[in-house]
C-alpha positions as a printed NumPy array, in Angstrom:
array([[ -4.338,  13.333, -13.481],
       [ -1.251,  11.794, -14.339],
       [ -0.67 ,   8.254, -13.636],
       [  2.669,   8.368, -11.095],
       [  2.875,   4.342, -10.365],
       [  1.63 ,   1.619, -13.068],
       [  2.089,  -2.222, -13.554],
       [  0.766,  -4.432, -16.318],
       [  0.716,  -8.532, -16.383],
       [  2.946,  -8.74 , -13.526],
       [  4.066, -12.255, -12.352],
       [  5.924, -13.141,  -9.4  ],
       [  6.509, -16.925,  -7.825],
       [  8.38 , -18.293,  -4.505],
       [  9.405, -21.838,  -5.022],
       [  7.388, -21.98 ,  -7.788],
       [  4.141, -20.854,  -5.892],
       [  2.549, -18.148,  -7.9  ],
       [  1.898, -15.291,  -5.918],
       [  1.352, -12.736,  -8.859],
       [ -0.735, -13.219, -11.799],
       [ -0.946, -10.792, -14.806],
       [ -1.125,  -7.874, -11.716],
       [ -2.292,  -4.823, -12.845],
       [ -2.471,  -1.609, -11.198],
       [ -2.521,   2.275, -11.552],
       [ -2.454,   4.894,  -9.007],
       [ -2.621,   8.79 ,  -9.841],
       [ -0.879,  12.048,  -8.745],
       [ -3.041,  13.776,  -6.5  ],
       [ -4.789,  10.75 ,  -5.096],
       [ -4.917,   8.538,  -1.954],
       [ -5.215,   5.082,  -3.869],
       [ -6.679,   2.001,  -1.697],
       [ -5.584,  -1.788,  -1.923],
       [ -7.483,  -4.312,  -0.537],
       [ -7.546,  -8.098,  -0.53 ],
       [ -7.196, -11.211,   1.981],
       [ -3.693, -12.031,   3.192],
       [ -1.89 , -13.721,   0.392],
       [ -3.719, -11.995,  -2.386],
       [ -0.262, -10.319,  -3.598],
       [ -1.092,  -6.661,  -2.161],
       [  2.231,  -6.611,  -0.189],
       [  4.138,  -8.422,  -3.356],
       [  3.092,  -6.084,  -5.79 ],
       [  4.186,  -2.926,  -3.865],
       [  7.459,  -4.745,  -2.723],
       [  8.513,  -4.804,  -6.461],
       [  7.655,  -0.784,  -7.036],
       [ 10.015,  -0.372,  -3.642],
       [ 12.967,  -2.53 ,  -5.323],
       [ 12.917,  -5.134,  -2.784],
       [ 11.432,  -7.993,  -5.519],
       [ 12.113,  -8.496,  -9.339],
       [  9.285,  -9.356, -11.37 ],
       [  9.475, -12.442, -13.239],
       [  7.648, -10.205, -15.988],
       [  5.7  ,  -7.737, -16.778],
       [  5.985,  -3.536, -16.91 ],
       [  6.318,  -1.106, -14.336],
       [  6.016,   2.539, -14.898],
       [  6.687,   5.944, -13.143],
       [  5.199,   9.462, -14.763],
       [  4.285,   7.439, -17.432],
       [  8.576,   6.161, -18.374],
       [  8.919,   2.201, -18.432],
       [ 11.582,   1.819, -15.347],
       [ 13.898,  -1.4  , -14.085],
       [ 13.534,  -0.83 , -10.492],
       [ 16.717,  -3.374,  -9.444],
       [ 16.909,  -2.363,  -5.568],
       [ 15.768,   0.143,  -3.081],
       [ 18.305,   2.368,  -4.024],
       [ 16.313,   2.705,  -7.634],
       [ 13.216,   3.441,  -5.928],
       [ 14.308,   5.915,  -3.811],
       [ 16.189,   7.562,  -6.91 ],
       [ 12.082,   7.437,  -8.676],
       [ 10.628,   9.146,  -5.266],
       [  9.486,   5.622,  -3.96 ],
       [  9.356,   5.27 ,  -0.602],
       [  7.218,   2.476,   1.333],
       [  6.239,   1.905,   5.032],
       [  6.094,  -1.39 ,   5.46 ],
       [  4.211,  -3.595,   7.792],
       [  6.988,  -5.19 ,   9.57 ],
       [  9.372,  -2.799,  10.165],
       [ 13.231,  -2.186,   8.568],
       [ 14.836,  -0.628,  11.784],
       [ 17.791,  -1.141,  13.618],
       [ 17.089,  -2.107,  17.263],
       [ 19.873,  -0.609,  18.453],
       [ 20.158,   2.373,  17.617],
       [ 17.987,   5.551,  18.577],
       [ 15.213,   7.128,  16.39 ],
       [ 17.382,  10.332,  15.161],
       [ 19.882,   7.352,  14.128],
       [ 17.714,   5.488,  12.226],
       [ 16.335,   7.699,  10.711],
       [ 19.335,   9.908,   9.721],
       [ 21.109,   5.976,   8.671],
       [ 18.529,   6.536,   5.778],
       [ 18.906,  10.532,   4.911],
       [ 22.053,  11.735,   6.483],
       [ 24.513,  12.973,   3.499],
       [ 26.704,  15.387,   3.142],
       [ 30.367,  15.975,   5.155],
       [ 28.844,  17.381,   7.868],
       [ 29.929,  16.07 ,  11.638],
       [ 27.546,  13.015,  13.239],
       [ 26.62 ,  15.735,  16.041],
       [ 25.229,  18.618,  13.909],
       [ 23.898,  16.098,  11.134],
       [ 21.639,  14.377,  13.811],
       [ 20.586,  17.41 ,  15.712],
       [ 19.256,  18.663,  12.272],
       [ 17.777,  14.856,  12.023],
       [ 15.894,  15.599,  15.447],
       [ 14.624,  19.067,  14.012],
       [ 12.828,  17.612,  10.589],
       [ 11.516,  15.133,  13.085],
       [ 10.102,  17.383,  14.768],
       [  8.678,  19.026,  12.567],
       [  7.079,  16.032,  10.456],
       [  6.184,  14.699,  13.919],
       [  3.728,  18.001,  14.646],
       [  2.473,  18.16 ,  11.312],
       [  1.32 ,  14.567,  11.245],
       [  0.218,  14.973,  15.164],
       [  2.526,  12.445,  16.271],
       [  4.985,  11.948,  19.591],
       [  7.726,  10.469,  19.158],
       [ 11.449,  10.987,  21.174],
       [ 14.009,  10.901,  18.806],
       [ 16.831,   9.284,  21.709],
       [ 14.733,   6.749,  22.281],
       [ 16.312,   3.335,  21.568],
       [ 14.321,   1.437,  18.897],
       [ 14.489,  -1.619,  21.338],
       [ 12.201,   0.407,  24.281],
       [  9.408,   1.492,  21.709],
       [  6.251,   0.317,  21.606],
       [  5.376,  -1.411,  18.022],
       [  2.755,   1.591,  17.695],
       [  5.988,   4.243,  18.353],
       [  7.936,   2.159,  15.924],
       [  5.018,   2.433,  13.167],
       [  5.339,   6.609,  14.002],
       [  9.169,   5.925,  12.78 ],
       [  8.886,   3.817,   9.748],
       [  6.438,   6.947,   8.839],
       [  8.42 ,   9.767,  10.089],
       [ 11.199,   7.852,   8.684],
       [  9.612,   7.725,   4.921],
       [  7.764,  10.79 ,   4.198],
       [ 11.585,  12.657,   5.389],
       [ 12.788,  10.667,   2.916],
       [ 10.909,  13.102,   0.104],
       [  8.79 ,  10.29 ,  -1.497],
       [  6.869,  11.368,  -4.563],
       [  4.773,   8.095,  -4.4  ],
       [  4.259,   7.279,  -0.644],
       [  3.058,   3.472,  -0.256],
       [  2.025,   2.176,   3.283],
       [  1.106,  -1.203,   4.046],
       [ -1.162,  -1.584,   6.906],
       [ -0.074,   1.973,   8.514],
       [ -2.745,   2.342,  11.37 ],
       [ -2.637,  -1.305,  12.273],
       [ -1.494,  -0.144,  15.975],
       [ -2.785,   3.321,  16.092],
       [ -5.716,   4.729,  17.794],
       [ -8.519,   5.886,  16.194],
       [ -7.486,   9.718,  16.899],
       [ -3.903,   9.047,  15.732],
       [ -5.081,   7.017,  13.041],
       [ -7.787,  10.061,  11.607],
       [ -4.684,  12.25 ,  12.042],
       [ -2.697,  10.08 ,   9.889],
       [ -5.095,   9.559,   7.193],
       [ -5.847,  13.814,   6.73 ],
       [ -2.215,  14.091,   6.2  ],
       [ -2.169,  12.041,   3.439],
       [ -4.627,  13.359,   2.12 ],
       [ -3.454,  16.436,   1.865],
       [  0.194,  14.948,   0.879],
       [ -1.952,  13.757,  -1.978],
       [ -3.614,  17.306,  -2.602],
       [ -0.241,  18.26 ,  -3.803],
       [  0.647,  16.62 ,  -6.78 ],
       [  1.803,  13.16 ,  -4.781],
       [  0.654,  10.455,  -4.973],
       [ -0.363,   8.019,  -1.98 ],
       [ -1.107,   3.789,  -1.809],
       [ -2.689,   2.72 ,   1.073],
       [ -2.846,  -1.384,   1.682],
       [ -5.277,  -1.72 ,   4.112],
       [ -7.675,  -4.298,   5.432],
       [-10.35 ,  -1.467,   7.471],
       [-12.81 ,  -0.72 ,   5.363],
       [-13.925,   2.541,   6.848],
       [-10.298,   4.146,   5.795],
       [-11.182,   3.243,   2.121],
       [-14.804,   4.844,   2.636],
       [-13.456,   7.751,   4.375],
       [-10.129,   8.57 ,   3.304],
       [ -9.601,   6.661,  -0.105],
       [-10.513,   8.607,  -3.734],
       [ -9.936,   4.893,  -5.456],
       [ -9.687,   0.985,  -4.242],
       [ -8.239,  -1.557,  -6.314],
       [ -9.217,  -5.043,  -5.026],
       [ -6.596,  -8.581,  -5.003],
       [ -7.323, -11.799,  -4.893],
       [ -5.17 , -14.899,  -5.409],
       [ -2.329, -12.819,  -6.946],
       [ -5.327, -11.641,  -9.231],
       [ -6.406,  -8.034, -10.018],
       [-10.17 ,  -8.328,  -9.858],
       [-11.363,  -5.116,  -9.46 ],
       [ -9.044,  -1.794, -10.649],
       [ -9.247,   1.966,  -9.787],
       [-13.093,   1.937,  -8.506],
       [-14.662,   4.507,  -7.034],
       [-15.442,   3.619,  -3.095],
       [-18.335,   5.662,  -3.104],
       [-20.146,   3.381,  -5.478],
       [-19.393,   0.509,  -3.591],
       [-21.042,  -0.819,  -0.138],
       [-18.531,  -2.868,   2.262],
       [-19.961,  -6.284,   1.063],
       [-19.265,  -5.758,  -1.84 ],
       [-15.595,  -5.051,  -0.854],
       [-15.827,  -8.417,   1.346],
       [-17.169, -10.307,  -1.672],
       [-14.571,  -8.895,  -4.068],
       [-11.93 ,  -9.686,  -1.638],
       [-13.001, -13.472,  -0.277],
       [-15.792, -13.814,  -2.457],
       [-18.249, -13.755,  -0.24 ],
       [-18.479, -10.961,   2.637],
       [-16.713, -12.349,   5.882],
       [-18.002, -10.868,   9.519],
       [-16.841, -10.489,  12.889],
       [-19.647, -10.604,  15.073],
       [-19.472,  -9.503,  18.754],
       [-19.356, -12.402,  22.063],
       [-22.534, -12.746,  24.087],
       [-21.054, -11.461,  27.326],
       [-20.137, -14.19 ,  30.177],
       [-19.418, -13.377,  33.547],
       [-16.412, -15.877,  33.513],
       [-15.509, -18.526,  35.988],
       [-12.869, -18.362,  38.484],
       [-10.232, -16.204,  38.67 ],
       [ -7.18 , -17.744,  36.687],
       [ -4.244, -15.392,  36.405],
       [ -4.282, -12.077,  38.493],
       [ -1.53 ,  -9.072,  39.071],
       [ -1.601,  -6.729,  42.172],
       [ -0.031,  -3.632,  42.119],
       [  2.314,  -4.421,  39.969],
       [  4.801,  -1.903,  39.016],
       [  7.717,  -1.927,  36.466],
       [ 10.466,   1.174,  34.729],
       [ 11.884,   0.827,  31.12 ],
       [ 15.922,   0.811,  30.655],
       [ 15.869,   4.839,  30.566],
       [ 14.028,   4.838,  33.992],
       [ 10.783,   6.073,  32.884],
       [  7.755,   4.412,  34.297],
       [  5.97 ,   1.901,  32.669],
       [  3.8  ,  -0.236,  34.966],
       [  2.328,   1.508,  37.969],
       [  0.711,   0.002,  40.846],
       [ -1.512,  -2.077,  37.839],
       [ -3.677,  -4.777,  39.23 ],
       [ -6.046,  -6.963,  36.613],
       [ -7.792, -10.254,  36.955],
       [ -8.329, -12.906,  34.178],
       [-11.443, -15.016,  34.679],
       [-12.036, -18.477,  32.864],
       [-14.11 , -18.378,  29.767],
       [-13.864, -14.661,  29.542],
       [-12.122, -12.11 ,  27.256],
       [-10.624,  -9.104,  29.212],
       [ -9.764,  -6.33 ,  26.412],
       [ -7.008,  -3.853,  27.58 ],
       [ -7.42 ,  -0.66 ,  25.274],
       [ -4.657,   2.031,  24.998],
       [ -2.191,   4.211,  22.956],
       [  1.064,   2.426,  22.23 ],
       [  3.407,   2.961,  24.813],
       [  1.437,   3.196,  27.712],
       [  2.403,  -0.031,  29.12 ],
       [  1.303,  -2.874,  27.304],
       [  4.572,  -4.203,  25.88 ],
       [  5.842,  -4.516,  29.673],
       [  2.551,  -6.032,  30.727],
       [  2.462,  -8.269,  28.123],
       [  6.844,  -8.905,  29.048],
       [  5.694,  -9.489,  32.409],
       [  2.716, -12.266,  31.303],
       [  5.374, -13.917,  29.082],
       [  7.936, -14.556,  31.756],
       [ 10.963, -11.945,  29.781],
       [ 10.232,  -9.381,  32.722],
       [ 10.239, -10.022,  36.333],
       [  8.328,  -8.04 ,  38.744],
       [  9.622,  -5.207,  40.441],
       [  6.693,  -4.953,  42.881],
       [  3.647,  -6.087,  43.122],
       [  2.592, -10.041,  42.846],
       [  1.806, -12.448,  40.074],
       [ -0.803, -15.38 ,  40.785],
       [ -1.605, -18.249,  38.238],
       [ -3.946, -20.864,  39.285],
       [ -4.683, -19.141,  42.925],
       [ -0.67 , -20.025,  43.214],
       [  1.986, -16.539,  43.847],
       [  5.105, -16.743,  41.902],
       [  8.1  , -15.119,  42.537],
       [ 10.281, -14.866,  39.509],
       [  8.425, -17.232,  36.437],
       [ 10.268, -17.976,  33.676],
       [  8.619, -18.846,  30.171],
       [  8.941, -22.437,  30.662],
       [  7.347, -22.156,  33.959],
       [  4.76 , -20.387,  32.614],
       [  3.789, -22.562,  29.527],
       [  3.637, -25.575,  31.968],
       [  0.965, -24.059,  34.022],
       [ -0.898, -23.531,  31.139],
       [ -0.458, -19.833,  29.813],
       [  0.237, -19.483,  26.348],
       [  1.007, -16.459,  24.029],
       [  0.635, -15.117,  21.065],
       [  3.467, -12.18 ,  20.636],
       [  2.666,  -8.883,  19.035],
       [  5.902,  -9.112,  16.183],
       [  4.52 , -12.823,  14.871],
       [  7.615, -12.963,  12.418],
       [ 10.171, -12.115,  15.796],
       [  8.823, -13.466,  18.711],
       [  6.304, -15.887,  17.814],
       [  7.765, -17.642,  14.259],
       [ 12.072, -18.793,  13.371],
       [ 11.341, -17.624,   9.79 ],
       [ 13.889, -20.231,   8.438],
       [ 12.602, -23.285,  10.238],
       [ 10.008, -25.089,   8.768],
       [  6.255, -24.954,   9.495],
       [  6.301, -28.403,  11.039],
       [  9.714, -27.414,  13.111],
       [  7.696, -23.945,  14.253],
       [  4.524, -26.273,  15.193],
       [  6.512, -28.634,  17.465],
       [  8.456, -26.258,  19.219],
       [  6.497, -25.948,  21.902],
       [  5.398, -28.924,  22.328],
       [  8.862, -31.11 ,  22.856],
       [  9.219, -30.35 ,  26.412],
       [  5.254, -32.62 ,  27.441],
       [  6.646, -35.221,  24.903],
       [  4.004, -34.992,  22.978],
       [  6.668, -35.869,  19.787],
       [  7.965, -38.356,  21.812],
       [ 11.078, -38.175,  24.388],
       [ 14.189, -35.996,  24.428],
       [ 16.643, -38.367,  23.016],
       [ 13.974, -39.716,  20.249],
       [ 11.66 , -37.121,  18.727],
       [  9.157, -38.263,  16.387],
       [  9.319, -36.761,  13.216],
       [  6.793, -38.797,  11.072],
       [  4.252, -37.508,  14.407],
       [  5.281, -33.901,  13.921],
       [  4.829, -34.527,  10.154],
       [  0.945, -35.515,  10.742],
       [ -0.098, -33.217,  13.502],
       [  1.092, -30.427,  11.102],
       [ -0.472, -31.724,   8.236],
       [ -3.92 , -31.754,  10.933],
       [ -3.448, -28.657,  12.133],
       [ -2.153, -26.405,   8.273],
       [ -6.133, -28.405,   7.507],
       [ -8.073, -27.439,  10.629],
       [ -7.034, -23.832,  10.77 ],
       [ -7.001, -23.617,   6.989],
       [ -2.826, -22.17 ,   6.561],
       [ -3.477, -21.072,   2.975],
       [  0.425, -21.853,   1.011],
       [  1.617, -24.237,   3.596],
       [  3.101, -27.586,   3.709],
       [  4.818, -29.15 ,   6.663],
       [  8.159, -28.422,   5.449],
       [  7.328, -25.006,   3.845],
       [  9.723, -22.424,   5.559],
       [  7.693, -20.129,   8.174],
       [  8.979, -17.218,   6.91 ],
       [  7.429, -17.486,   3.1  ],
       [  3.751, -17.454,   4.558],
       [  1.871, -14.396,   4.671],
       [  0.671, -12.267,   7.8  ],
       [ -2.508, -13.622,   8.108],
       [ -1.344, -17.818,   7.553],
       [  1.801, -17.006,   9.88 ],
       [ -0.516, -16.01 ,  12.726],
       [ -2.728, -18.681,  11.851],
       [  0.549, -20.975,  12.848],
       [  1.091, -19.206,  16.005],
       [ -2.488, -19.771,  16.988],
       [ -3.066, -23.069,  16.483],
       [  0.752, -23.957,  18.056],
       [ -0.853, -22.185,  21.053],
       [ -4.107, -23.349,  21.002],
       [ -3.004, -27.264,  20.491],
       [ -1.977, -27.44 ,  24.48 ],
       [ -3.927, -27.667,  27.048],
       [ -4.364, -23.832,  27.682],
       [ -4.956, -22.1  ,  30.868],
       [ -4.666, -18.418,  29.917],
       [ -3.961, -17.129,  26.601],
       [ -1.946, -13.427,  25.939],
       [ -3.311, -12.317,  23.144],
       [ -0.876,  -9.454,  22.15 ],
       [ -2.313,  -7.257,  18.471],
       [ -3.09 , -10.844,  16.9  ],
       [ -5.1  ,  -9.59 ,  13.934],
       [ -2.586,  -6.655,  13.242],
       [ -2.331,  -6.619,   9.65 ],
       [ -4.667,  -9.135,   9.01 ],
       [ -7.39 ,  -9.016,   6.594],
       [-11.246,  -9.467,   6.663],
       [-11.351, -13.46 ,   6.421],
       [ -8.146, -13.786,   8.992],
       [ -9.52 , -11.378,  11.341],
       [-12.995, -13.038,  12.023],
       [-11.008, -16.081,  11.624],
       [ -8.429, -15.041,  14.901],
       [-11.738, -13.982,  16.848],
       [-13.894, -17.358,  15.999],
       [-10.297, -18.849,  17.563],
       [-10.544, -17.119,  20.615],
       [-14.806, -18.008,  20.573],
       [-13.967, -21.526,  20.812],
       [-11.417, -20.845,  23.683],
       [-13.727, -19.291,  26.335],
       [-16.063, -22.328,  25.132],
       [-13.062, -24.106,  26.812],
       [-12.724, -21.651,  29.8  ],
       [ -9.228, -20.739,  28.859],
       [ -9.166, -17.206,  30.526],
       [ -7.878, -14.543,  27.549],
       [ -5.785, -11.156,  28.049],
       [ -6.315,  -9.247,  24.266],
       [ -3.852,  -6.341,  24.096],
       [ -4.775,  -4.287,  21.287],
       [ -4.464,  -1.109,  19.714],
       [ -7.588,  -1.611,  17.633],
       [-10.092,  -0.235,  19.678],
       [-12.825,  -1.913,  17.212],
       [-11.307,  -5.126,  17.942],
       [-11.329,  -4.587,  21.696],
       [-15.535,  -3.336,  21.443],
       [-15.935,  -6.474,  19.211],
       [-14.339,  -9.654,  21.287],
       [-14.537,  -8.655,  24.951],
       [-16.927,  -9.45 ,  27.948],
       [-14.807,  -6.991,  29.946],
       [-12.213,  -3.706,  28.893],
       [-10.109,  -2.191,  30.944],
       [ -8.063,   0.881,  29.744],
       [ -4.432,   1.56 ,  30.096],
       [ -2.837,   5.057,  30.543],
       [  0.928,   6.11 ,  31.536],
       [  0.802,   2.068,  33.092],
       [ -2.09 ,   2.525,  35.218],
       [ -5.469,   0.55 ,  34.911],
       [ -7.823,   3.649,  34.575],
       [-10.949,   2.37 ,  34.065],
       [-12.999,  -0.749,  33.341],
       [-15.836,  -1.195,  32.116],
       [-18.065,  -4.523,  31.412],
       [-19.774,  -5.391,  28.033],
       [-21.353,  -3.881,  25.97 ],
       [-19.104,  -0.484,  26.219],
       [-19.441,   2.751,  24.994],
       [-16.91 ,   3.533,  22.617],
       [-16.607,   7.197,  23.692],
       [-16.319,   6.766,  27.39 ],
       [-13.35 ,   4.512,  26.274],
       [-11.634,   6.556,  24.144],
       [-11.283,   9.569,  26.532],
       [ -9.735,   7.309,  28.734],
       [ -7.359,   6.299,  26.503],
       [ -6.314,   9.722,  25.458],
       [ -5.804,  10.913,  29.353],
       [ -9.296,  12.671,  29.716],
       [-11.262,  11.386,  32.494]])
């Protein structure tokens, strides 16, 4: 096969952090190529500088075998680059036929007949992959799992020869995310050439023809065959040593905490999006909503967060009703969250760690009073916290926006965590993350029920759901339409989730 996508002794710092060392990678026409390693390892780097968004400091890139400058995205499109990445380059504002044609649309043609051909290919790339998506749909009422279908829709209309997707079925079901994987595959099988960063283990085993393996900006293991491999050795390679998630002992849970009764709620565009839900949160217990995105859960989790008021239906924290909380009210009484965009809702990227820490803590004067905040404080209890939840490339003053996935949510968590919690929304917090920084997020939420915080997990991840939970219930069209308590059958789930009872 020929080699479509190649770098040798690639470097790359920020600030002078290193976070590429003498790289080195190689991925093949006609194959779906794997890249693994922990958050931080330079996975996301790397392919950032084949889609023109980095320079290297050094090193050579090649494309069918031709040394290539690639100086912007522009450049990589012109090489048949295209790249979905994990936090997504879409304009709120604008529909998904917009979007998307923002990116393709050429030609003299009038806006009506260029985007009504737009809404066609979408279409059509939208059956073939298995995916729903509306194209009028504002980007700003999507789910995050209906804005990953986008980004992907988005790309492989683009015509990319050399199709790179970082994290792609982080919020997709197992059924979508199968779906999503054959494609490729089968993109691959003609001539193409596919990398897939990914943390889940079983896509590499089940979907990958080669994994190359990152660590510390490092290549440490290049172009091996998965089936030679078990998944500890994968762990070791990536962490050096193999990292595991294991399941909570089910607890019945204490009192009931936070609780919603028939509560019902309608998007902008007037479709339905909560109806007649009720759920309970018990203290010391995880409750583990399943679903496809779009079903609900970015309104539930709106509602929790105090960005949504009820339309109907009643909202009780601490055996108390309220009428119309606001997020101040809310944190207060205890309930903190942890958002499912870390980077948008949970993080100001160009604020400091230390600044991002305090935040939330400035109203219990914790920092000290309004009119005389503490900085030398805020200084130490960040330098306490970047220790006890081991942020990896952090400092107190290192911007929020420069750490990666899995140390950025490791901010949010223990900024949430620090309080004295009540309730904790836990909304996709290991999307994206790898092996190490996904046990890590669920040994976080361990200690919590030790606590008897009461925890809502909103995931995607179905595996994640199973693993953490003493109780799942399953969302569908915004009703509650099942629960079940631990341990659950995976299958009886998943039919729920997909509508069949």
């Amino acid at each position: 096969m020929t080699a479509a996508l190649e770098f040798h002794g690639v470097h790359k710092s920020f600030d002078g952090n290193p976070a590429l060392v003498d790289a080195f990678f190689t991925a093949e026409r006609g194959e779906v190529h794997a890249l693994l390693g922990e958050n931080g390892a330079g996975k996301s780097t790397l392919m950032n500088i084949a889609c023109g968004l980095y320079a290297p400091d050094r090193g050579v890139i090649k494309v069918d075998g031709q040394s290539v400058v690639i100086d912007g995205p522009l450049r990589a499109g012109a090489l048949g680059i295209g790249m979905v990445h994990q936090h997504f380059k879409l304009v709120e504002n604008m529909t998904v036929a917009e979007n998307i044609a923002f990116c393709h649309m050429t030609g003299a043609a009038g806006r009506r007949e260029s985007l009504n051909g737009v809404k066609k290919r979408i279409a059509d790339v939208s059956r073939q992959i298995g995916f729903e998506i509306d194209p009028d749909r504002r980007i700003d009422t999507l789910s995050v799992s209906e804005q990953q279908r986008t980004e992907i829709i988005k790309v492989m209309m683009g015509g990319a020869e050399i199709l790179i997707l970082d994290e792609p079925t982080a919020v997709l079901t197992d059924e979508e995310s199968i779906r999503l994987l054959d494609q490729l595959k089968k993109f691959a099988g003609q001539g193409k050439s596919v990398v897939l960063i990914t943390h889940k283990l079983r896509e590499v085993f089940s979907h990958a023809d080669k994994v190359t393996v990152m660590r510390a900006g490092k290549t440490v293991a290049a172009g091996k065959n998965p089936g030679d491999m078990s998944p500890g050795d994968l762990s070791r390679l990536m962490v050096g040593a193999a990292a595991e998630s294991g399941s909570l002992e089910p607890r019945a849970g204490g009192d009931t905490v936070l609780e919603l009764k028939h509560v019902s709620a309608t998007r902008a565009n007037g479709t339905t999006a909560l109806d007649d839900l009720s759920i309970a949160l018990r203290a010391g217990q995880v409750y583990g909503l399943a679903g496809v995105g779009g079903n609900g859960q970015t309104e539930l989790a709106e509602t929790l967060m105090g960005i949504r008021h009820l339309e109907s239906g009643e909202f009780l924290l601490g055996g108390k009703q309220l009428k119309k909380p606001n997020p101040r009210q809310l944190h207060a009484r205890g309930l903190r969250c942890i958002p499912a965009e870390r980077y948008i809702y949970g993080l100001a990227g160009d604020l400091s760690v230390m600044d991002n820490f305090a935040v939330s803590h400035l109203a219990n004067g914790k920092f000290g009073p309004a009119g005389w905040i503490n900085r030398r404080a805020i200084f130490r209890g960040t330098q306490e916290v970047i220790q006890e939840y081991d942020i990896l490339g952090a400092t107190p003053t290192t911007r929020a926006r420069l750490l990666s996935g899995g140390n950025a949510q490791k901010l949010v968590l223990a900024r949430e965590m620090s309080g004295n919690a009540s309730v904790l929304l836990a909304h996709s917090p290991t999307r994206g993350l790898d092996v190490r920084a996904y046990a890590a997020v669920h040994e976080y939420l361990r200690d919590a029920c030790k606590r008897d915080v009461a925890i809502l997990l909103i995931s995607e991840d179905l595996d994640e759901v199973l693993a953490v939970s003493d109780r799942v219930g399953v969302i569908n069209k915004g009703r509650l339409v099942g629960e079940f308590d631990a341990p659950v059958a995976r299958d009886a789930v998943g039919q729920l989730m997909v509508g069949h009872a």
